[in-house]
py3Dmol code that shows the C-alpha trace and the ligand (Angstrom):
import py3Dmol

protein = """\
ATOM      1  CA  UNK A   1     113.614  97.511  91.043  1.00  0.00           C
ATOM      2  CA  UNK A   2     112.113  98.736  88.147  1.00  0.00           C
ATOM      3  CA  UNK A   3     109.433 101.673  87.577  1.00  0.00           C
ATOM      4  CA  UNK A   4     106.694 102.212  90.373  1.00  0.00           C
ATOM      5  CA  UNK A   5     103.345 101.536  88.872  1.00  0.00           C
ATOM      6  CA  UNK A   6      99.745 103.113  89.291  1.00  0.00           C
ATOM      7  CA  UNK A   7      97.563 100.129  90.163  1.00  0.00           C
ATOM      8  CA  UNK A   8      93.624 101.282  90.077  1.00  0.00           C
ATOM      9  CA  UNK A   9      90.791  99.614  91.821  1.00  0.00           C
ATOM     10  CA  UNK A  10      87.176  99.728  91.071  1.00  0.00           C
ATOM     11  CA  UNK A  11      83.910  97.174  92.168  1.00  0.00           C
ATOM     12  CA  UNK A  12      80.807  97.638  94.203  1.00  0.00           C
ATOM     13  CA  UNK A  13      80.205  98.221  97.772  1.00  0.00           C
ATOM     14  CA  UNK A  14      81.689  95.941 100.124  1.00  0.00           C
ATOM     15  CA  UNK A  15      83.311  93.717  97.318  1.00  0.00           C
ATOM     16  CA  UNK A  16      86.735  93.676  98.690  1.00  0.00           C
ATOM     17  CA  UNK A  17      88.314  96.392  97.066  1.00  0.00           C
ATOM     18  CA  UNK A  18      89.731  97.931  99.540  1.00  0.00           C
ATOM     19  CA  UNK A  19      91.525  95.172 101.664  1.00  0.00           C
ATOM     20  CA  UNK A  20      93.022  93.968  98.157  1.00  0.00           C
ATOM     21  CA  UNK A  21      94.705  97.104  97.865  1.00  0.00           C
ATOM     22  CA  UNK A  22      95.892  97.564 100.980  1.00  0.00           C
ATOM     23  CA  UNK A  23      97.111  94.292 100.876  1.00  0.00           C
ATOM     24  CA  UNK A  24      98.781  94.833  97.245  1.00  0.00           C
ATOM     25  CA  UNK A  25     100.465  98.468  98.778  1.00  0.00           C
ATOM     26  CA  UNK A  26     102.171  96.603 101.743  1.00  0.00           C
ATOM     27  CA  UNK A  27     103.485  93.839  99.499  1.00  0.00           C
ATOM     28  CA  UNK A  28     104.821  96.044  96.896  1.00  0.00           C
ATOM     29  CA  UNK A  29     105.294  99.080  99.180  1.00  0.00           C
ATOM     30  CA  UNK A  30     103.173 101.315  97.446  1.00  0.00           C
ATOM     31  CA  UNK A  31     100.951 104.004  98.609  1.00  0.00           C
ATOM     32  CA  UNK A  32      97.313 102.980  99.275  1.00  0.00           C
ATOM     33  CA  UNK A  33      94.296 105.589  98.776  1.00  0.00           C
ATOM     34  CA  UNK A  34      90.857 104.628 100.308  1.00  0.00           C
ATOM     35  CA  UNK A  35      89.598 107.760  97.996  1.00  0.00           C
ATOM     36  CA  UNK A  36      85.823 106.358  99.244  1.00  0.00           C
ATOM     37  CA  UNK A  37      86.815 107.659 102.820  1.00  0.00           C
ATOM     38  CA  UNK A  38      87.505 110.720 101.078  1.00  0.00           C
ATOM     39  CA  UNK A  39      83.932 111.084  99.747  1.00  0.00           C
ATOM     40  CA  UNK A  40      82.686 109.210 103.391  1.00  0.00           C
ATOM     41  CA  UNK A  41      84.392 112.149 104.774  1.00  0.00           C
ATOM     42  CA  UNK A  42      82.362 115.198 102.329  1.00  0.00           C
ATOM     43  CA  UNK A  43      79.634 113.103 103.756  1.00  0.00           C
ATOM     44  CA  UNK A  44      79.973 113.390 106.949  1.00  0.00           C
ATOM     45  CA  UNK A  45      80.937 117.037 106.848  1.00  0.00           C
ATOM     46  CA  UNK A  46      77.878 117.264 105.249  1.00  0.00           C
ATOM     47  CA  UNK A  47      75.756 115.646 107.819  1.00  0.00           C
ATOM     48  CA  UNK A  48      77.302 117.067 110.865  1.00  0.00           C
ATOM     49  CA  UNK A  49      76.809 121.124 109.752  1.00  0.00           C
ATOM     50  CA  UNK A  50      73.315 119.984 108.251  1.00  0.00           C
ATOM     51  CA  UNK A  51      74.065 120.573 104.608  1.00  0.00           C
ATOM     52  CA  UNK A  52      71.546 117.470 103.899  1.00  0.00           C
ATOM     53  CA  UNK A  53      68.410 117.643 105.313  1.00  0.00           C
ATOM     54  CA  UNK A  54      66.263 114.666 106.347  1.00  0.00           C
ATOM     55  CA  UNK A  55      64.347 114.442 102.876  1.00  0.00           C
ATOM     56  CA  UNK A  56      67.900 113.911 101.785  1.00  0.00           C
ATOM     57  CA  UNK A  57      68.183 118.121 100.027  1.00  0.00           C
ATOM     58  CA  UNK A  58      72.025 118.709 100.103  1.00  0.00           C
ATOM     59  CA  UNK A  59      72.527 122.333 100.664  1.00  0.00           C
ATOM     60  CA  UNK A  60      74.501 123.301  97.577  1.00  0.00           C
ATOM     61  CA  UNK A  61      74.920 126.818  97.879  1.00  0.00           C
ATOM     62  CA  UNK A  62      76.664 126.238 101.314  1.00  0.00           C
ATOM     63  CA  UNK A  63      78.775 123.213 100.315  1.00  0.00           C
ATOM     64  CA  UNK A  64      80.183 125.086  97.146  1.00  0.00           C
ATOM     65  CA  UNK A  65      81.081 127.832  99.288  1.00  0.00           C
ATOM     66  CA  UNK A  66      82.544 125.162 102.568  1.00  0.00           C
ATOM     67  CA  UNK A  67      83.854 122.770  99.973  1.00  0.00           C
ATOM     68  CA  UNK A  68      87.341 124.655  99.003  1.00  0.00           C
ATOM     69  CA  UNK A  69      88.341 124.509 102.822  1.00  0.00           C
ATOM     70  CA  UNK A  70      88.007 121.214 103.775  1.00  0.00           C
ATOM     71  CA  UNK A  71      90.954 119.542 104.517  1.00  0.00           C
ATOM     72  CA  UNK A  72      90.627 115.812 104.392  1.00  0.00           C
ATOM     73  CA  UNK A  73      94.179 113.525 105.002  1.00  0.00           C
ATOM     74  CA  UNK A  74      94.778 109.873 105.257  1.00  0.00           C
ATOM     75  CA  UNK A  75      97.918 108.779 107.297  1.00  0.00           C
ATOM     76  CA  UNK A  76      99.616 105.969 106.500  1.00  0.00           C
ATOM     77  CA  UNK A  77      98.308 103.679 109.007  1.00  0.00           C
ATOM     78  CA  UNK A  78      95.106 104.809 107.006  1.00  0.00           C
ATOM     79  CA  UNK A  79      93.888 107.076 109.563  1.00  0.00           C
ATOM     80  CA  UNK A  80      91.327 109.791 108.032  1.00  0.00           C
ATOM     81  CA  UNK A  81      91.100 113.080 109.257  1.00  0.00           C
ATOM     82  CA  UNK A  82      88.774 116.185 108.285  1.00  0.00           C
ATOM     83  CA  UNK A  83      90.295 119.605 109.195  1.00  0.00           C
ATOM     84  CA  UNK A  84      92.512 117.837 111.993  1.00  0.00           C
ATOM     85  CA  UNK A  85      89.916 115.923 113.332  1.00  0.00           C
ATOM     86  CA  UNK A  86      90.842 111.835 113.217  1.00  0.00           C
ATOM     87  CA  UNK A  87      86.886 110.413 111.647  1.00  0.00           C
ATOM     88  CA  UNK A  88      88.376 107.383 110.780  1.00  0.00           C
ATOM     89  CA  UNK A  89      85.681 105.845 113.089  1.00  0.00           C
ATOM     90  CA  UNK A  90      82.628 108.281 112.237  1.00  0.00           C
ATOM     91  CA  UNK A  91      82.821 107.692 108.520  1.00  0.00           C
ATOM     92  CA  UNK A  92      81.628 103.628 108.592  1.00  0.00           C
ATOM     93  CA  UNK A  93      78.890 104.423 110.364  1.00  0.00           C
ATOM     94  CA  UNK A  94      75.391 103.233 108.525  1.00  0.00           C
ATOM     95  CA  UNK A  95      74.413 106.848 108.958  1.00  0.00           C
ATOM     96  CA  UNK A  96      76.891 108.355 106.659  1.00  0.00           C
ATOM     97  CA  UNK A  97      76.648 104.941 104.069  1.00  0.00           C
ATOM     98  CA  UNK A  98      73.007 105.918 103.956  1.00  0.00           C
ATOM     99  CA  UNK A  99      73.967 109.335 102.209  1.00  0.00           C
ATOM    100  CA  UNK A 100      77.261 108.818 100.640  1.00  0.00           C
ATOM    101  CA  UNK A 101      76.296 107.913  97.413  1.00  0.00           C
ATOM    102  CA  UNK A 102      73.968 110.869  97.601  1.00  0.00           C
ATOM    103  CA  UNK A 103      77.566 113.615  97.718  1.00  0.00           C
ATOM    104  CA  UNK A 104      79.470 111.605  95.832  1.00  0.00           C
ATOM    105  CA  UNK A 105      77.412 112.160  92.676  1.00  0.00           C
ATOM    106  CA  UNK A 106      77.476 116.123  93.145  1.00  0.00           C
ATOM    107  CA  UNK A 107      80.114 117.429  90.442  1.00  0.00           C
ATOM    108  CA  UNK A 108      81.361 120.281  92.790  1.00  0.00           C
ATOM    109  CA  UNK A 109      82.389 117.447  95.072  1.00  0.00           C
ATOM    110  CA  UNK A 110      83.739 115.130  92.735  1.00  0.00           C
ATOM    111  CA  UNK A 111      86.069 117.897  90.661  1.00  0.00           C
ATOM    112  CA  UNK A 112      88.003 118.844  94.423  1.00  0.00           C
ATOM    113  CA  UNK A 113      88.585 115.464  95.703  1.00  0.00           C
ATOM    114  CA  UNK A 114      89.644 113.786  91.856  1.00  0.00           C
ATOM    115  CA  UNK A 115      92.234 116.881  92.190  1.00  0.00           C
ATOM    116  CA  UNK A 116      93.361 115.662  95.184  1.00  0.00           C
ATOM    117  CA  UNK A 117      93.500 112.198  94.690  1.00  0.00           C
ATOM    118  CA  UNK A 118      95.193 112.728  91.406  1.00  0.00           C
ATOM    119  CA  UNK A 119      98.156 114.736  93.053  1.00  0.00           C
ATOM    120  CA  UNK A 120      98.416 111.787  95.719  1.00  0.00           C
ATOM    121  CA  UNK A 121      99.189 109.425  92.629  1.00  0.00           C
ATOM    122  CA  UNK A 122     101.727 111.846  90.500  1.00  0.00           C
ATOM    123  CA  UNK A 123     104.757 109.748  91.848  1.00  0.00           C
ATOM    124  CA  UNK A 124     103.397 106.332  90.876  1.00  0.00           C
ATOM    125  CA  UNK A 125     103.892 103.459  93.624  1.00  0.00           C
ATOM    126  CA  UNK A 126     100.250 103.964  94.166  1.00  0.00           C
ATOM    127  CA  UNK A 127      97.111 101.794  94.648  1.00  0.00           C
ATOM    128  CA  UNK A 128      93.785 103.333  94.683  1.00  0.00           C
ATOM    129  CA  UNK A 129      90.545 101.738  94.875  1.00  0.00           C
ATOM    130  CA  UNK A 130      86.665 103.678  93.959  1.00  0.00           C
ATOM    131  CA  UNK A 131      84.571 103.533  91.405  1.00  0.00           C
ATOM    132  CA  UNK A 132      86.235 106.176  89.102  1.00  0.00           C
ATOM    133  CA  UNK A 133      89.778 105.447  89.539  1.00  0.00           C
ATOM    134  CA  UNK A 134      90.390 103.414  86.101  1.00  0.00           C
ATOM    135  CA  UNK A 135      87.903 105.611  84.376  1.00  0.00           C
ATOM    136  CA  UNK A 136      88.791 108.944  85.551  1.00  0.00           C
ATOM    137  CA  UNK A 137      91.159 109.255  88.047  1.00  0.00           C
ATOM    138  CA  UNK A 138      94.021 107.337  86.937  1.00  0.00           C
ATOM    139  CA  UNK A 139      93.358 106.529  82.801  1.00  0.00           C
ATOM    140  CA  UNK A 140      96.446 105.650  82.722  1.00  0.00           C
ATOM    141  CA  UNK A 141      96.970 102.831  85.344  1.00  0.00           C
ATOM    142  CA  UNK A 142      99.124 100.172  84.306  1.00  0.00           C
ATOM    143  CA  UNK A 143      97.171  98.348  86.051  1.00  0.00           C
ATOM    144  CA  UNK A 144      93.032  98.382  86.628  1.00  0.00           C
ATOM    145  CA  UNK A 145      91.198  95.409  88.525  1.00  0.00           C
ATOM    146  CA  UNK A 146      87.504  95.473  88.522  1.00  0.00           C
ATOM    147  CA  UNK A 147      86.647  93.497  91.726  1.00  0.00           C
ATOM    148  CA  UNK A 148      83.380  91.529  91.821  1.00  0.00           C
ATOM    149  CA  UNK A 149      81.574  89.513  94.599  1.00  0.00           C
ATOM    150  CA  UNK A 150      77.867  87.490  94.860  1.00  0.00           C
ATOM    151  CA  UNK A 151      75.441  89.578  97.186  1.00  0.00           C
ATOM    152  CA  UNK A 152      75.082  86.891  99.629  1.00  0.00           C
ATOM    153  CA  UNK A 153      79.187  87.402 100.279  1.00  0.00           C
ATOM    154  CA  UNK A 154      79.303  91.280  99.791  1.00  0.00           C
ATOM    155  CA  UNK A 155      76.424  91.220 102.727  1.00  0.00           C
ATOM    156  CA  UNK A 156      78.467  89.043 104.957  1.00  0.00           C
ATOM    157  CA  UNK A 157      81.478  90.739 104.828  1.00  0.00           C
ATOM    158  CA  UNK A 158      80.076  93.991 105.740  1.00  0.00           C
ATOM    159  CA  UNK A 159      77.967  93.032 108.226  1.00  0.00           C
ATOM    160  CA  UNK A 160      80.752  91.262 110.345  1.00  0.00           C
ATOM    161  CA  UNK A 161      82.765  94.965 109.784  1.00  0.00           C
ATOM    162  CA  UNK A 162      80.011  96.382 111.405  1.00  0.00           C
ATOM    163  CA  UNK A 163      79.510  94.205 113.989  1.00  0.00           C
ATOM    164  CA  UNK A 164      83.058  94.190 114.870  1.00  0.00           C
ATOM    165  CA  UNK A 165      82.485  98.040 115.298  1.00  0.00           C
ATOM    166  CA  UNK A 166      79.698  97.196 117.657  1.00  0.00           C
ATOM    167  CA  UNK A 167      77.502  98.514 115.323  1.00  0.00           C
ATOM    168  CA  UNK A 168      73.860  96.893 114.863  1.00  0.00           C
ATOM    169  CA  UNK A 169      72.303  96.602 111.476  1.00  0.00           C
ATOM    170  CA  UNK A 170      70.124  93.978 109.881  1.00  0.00           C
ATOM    171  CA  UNK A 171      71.240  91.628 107.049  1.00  0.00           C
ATOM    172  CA  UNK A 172      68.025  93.239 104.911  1.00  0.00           C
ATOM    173  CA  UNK A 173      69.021  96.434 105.694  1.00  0.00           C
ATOM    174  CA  UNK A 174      72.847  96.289 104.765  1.00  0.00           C
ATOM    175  CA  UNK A 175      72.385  95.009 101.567  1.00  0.00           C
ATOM    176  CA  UNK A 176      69.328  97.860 101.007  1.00  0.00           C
ATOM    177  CA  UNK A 177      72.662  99.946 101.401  1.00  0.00           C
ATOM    178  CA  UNK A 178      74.942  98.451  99.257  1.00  0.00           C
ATOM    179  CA  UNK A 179      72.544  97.704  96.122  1.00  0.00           C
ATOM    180  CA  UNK A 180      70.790 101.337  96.330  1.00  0.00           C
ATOM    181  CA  UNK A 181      74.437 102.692  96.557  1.00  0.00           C
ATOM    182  CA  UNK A 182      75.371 100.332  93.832  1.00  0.00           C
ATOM    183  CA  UNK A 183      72.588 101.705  92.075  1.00  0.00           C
ATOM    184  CA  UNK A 184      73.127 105.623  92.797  1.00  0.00           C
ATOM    185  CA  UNK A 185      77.002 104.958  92.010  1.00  0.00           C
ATOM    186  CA  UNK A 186      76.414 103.595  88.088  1.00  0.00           C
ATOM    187  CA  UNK A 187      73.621 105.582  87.270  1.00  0.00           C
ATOM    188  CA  UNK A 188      74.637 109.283  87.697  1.00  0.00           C
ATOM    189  CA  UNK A 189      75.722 111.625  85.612  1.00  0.00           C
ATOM    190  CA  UNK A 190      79.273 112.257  87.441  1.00  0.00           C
ATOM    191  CA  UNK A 191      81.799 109.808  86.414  1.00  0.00           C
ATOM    192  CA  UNK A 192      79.654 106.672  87.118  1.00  0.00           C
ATOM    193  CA  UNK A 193      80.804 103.419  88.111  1.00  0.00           C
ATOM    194  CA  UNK A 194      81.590 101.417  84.886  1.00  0.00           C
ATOM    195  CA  UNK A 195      84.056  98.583  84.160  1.00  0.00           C
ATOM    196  CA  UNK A 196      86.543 100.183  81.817  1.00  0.00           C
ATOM    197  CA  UNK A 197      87.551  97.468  78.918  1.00  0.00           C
ATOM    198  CA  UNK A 198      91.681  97.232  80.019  1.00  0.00           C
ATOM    199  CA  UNK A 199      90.594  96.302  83.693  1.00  0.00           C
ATOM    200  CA  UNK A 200      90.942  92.566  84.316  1.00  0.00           C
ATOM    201  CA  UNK A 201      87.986  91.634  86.256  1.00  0.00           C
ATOM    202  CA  UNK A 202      88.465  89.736  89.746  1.00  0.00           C
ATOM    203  CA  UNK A 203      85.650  87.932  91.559  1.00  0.00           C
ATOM    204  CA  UNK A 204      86.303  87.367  95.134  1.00  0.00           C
ATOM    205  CA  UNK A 205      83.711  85.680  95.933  1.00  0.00           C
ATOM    206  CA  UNK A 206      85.226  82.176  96.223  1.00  0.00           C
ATOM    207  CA  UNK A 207      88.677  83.205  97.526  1.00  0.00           C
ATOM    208  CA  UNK A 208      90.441  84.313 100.412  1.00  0.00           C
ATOM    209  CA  UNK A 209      92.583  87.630 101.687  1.00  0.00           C
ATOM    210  CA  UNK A 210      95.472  85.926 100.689  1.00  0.00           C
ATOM    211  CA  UNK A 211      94.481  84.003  97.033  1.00  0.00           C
ATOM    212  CA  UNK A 212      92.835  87.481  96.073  1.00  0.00           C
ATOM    213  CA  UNK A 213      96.224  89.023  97.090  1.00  0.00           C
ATOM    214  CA  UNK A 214      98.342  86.636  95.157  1.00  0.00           C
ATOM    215  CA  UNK A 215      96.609  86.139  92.052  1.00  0.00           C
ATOM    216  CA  UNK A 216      97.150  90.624  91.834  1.00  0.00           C
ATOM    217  CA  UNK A 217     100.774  90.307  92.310  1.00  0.00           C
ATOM    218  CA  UNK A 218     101.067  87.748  89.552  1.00  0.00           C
ATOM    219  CA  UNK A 219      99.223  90.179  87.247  1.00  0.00           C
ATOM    220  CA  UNK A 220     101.516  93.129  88.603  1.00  0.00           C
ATOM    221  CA  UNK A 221     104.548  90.724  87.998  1.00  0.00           C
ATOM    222  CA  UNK A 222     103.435  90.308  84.374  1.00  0.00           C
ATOM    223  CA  UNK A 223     103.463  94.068  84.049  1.00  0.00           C
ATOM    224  CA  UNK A 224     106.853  95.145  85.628  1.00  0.00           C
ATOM    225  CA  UNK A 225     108.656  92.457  83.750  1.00  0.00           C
ATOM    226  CA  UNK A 226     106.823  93.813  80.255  1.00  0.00           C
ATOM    227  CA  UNK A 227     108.367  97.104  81.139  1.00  0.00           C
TER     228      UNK A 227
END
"""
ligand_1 = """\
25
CDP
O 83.768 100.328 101.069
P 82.496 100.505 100.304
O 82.483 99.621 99.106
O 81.274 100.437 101.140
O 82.430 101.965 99.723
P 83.523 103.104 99.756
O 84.657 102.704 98.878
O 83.814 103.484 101.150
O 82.761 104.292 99.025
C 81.643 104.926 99.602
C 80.887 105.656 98.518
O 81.703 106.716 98.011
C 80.485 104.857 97.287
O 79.270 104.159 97.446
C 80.397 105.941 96.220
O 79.161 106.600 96.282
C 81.453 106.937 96.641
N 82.709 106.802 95.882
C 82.772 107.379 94.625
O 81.792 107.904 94.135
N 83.941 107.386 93.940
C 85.027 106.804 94.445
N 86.168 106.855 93.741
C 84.981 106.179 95.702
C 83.795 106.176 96.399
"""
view = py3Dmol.view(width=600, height=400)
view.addModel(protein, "pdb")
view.setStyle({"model": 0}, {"cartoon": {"style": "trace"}})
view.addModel(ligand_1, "xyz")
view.setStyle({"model": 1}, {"stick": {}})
view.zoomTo()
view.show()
């Protein structure tokens, strides 16, 4: 087996990003970093000691001075946990989607979990999927997908996650979430969402868990045997 490879994942909300990559870890058996449950979990933090208020005013002062002792793991059957506590659960609520986007553009939040992320990757064998990963977190990714889908499919997808969560949001009102969070993610200042020019670009749209999953291991394929 030759070298372990860093394979970076970036797209929009609810484009499939994330069950790719999971899928492309197991096959290869790689690592796999949700690092948006990472920020989901700042989030939450956030919303459960009322560092946000209900105008949507994050607390700075007291998240710069909470921020450097939050502990936030993922287990490898991609459990997430926030100083011990399993969220895995609490952090897909539409609650904590409704702010996300809102933390994950503060700097102060961005610089500690980058520096975390980063560490997770240092071995290689890794597949991580954001909005910064090709850009910022890994440059140097042999590999960096850019995963697309239409709205109408993005919107389907999430809603039956939610549903199967018992959850209970409106069509309308998850794809208000994903295009404002689209929107928040590739306009701030922070490391926005952007489409680096080495990513090869992947639209889901038309195919299935298991033709998305297959046309990535051809590309990763192409890759090992170049090394
Ligand atoms: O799964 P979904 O596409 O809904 O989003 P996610 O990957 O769980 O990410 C939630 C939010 O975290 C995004 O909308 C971004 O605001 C933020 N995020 C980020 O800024 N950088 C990343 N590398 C990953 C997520």
């Amino acid at each position: 087996m030759k070298n372990k490879i860093t394979i970076a994942i970036d797209g929009y909300a609810a484009c499939g990003k994330s069950t790719l990559a999971k899928d492309l870890a197991k096959a290869l058996g790689y690592t796999f970093i949700d690092s948006g449950a990472m920020y989901r979990a700042v989030a939450l933090y956030c919303l459960e000691n009322h560092l946000i208020d209900t105008n949507g005013v994050v607390n700075l002062e007291q998240l710069e001075k909470s921020i450097g002792s939050l502990q936030i793991e993922i287990s490898s059957d991609q459990k997430v946990f926030l100083n011990q506590k399993d969220i895995s659960e609490a952090i897909r609520t539409p609650r904590v989607a409704g702010i996300v986007s809102k933390i994950a553009a503060i700097k102060l939040v961005r610089q500690k979990l980058v520096e975390q992320q980063q560490a997770l990757g240092k071995a290689g064998g890794i597949v991580m999927d954001g909005r910064d990963i090709g850009s910022v977190v890994f440059p140097n990714a042999e590999l960096k997908l850019f995963v697309t889908a239409s709205d109408a499919i993005r919107t389907q997808r999430r809603l039956a996650e939610l549903r199967s969560k018992g959850e209970q949001q409106s069509e309308a009102d998850v794809l208000d979430n994903l295009k404002s969070r689209d929107l928040q993610d590739s306009t701030r200042a922070e490391s926005p969402l952007i489409q680096v020019a080495d990513a090869l670009v992947l639209d889901t749209s038309n195919l299935n868990r298991e033709e998305q999953l297959a046309w990535a291991l051809l590309e990763v394929q192409k890759i090992i045997e170049q090394q």
